[in-house]
MARVO-742563 format. One record per residue (C-alpha): residue number from 1; residue in one letter; x, y, z. Coordinates in nm, 4 decimals. Example, Ala and Ser with C-alpha at 12.3 -4.5 7.8 and 13.67 -1.06 7.14 Angstrom:
+-----+---------+----------+----------+----------+
: num : residuo :        u :        v :        w :
+-----+---------+----------+----------+----------+
:   1 :       a :   1.2300 :  -0.4500 :   0.7800 :
:   2 :       s :   1.3670 :  -0.1060 :   0.7140 :
+-----+---------+----------+----------+----------+
// end
This chain:
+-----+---------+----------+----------+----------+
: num : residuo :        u :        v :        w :
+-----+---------+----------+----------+----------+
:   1 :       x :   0.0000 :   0.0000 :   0.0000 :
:   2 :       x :   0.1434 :   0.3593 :  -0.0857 :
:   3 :       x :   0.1557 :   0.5696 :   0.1935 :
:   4 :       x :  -0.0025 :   0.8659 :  -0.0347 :
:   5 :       x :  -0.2973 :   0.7235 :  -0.1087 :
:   6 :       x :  -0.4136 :   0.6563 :   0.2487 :
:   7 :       x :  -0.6424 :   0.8342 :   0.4283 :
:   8 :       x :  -0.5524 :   0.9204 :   0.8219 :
:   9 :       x :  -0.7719 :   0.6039 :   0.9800 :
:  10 :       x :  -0.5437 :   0.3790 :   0.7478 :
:  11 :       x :  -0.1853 :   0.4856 :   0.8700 :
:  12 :       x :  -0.1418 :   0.3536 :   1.2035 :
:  13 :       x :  -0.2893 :   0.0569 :   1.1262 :
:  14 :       x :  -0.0020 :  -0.0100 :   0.7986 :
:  15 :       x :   0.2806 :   0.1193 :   1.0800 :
:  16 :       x :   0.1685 :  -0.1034 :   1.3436 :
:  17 :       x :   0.1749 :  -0.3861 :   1.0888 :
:  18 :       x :   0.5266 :  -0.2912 :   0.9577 :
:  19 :       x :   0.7157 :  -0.2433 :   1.2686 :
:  20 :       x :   0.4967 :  -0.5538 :   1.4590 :
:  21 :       x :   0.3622 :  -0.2876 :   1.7717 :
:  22 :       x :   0.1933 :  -0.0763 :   1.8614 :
:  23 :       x :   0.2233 :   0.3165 :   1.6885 :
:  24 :       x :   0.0294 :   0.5312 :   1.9057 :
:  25 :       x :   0.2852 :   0.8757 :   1.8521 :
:  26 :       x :   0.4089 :   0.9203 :   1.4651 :
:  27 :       x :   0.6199 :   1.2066 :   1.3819 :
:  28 :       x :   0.7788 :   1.2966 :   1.0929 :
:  29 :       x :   1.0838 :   1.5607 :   0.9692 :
:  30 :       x :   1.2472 :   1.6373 :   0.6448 :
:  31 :       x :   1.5216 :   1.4156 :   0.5971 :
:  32 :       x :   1.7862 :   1.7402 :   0.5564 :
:  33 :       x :   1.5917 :   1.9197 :   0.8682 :
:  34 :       x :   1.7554 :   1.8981 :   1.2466 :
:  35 :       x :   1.4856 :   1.7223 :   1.4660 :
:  36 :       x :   1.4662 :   2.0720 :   1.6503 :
:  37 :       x :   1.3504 :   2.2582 :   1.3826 :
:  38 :       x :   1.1687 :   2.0276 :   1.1639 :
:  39 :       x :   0.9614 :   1.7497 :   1.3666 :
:  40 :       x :   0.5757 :   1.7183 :   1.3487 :
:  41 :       x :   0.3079 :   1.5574 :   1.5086 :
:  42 :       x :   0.0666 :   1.3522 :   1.3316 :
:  43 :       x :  -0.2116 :   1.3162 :   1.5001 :
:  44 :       x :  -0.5534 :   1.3790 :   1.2773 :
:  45 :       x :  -0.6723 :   1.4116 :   0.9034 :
:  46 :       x :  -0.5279 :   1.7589 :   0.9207 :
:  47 :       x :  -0.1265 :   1.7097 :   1.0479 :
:  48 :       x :  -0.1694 :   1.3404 :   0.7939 :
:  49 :       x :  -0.2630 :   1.6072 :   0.4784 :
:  50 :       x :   0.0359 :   1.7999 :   0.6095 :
:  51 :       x :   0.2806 :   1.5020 :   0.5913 :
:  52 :       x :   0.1605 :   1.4114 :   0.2814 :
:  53 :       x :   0.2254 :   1.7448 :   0.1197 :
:  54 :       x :   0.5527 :   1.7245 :   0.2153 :
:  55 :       x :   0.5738 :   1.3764 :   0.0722 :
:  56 :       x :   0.4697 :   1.5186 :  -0.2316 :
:  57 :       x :   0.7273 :   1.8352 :  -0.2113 :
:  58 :       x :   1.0440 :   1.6925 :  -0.0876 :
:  59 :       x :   1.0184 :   1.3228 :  -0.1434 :
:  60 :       x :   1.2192 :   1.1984 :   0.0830 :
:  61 :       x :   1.1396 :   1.2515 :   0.5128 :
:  62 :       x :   1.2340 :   1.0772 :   0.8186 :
:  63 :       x :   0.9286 :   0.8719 :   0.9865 :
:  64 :       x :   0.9657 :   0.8411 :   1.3915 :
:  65 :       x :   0.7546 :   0.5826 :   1.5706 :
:  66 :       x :   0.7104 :   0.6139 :   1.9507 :
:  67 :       x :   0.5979 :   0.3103 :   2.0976 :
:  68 :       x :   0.6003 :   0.4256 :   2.4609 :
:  69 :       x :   0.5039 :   0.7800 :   2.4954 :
:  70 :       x :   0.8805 :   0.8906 :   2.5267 :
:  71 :       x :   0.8958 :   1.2651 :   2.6040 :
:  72 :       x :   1.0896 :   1.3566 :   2.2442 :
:  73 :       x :   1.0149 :   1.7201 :   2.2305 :
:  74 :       x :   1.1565 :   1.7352 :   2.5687 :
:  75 :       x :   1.4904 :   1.5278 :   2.5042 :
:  76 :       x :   1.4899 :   1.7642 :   2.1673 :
:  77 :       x :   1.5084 :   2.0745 :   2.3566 :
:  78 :       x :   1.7526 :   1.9598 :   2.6180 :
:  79 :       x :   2.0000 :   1.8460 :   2.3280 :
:  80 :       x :   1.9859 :   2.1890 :   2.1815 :
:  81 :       x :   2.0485 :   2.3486 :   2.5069 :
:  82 :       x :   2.3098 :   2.0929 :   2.5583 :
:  83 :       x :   2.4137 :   2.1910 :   2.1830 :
:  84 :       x :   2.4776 :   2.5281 :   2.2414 :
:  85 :       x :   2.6043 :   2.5710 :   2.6131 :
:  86 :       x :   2.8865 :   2.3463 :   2.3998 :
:  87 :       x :   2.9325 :   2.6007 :   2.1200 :
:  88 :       x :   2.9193 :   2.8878 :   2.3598 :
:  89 :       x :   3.1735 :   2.7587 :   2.6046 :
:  90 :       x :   3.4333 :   2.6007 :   2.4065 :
:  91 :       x :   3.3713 :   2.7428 :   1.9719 :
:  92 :       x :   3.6286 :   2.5011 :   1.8386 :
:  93 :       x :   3.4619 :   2.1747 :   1.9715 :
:  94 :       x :   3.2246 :   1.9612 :   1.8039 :
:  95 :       x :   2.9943 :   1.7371 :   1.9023 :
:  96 :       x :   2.7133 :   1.5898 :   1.7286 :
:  97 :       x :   2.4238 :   1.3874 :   2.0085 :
:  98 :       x :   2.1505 :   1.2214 :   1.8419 :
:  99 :       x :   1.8159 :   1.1944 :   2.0098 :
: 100 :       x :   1.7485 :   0.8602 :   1.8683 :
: 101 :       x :   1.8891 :   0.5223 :   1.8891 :
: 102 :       x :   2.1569 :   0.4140 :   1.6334 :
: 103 :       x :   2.0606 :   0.0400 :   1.6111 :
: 104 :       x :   2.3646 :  -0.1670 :   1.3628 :
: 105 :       x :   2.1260 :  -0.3895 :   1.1435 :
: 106 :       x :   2.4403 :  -0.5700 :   0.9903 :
: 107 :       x :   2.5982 :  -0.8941 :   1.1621 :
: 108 :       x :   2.9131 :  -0.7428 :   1.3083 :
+-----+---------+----------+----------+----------+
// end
């Protein structure tokens, strides 16, 4: 099934099947965007339209499945705090923190 020609009621349903739990939070962010600036809800007909306009515009985004109610907009802003009390004490370190897992799917 193509994810653009669902309709809202139909999406959680295909995610749960796909990633075998349950999907009660979906976000979603432009694949080029930082997770700060660029991640959205979807939660009704109207933020599902949204995500499928972007779809349609930029082809290519980032879909985030939370399983247990994780506080993400919280650990976002924490890592850009975290971000930039790094920047502002010390300008020639760098230091990249992700908000999500890395998972290796390879053997090694």
């Amino acid at each position: 099934m193509v994810v653009n020609k669902m309709n809202f009621p139909d999406f959680t349903p295909f995610l749960e099947k796909l990633t075998n739990g349950r999907c009660r939070y979906v976000y979603y962010c432009p694949h080029e965007a930082r997770l700060s600036e660029g991640l959205h809800a979807i939660q009704n007909d109207c933020d599902f339209n949204e995500f499928l306009e972007d779809i349609n515009e930029k082809k290519r985004l980032d879909v985030y499945v939370d399983h247990y109610h994780e506080p993400l907009f919280d650990w976002i802003q924490e890592e850009e705090l975290h971000n930039k009390s790094i920047t502002s004490t010390s300008p020639k370190t760098s230091r990249s923190i992700s908000s999500t897992p890395k998972h290796n799917l390879n053997n090694d």
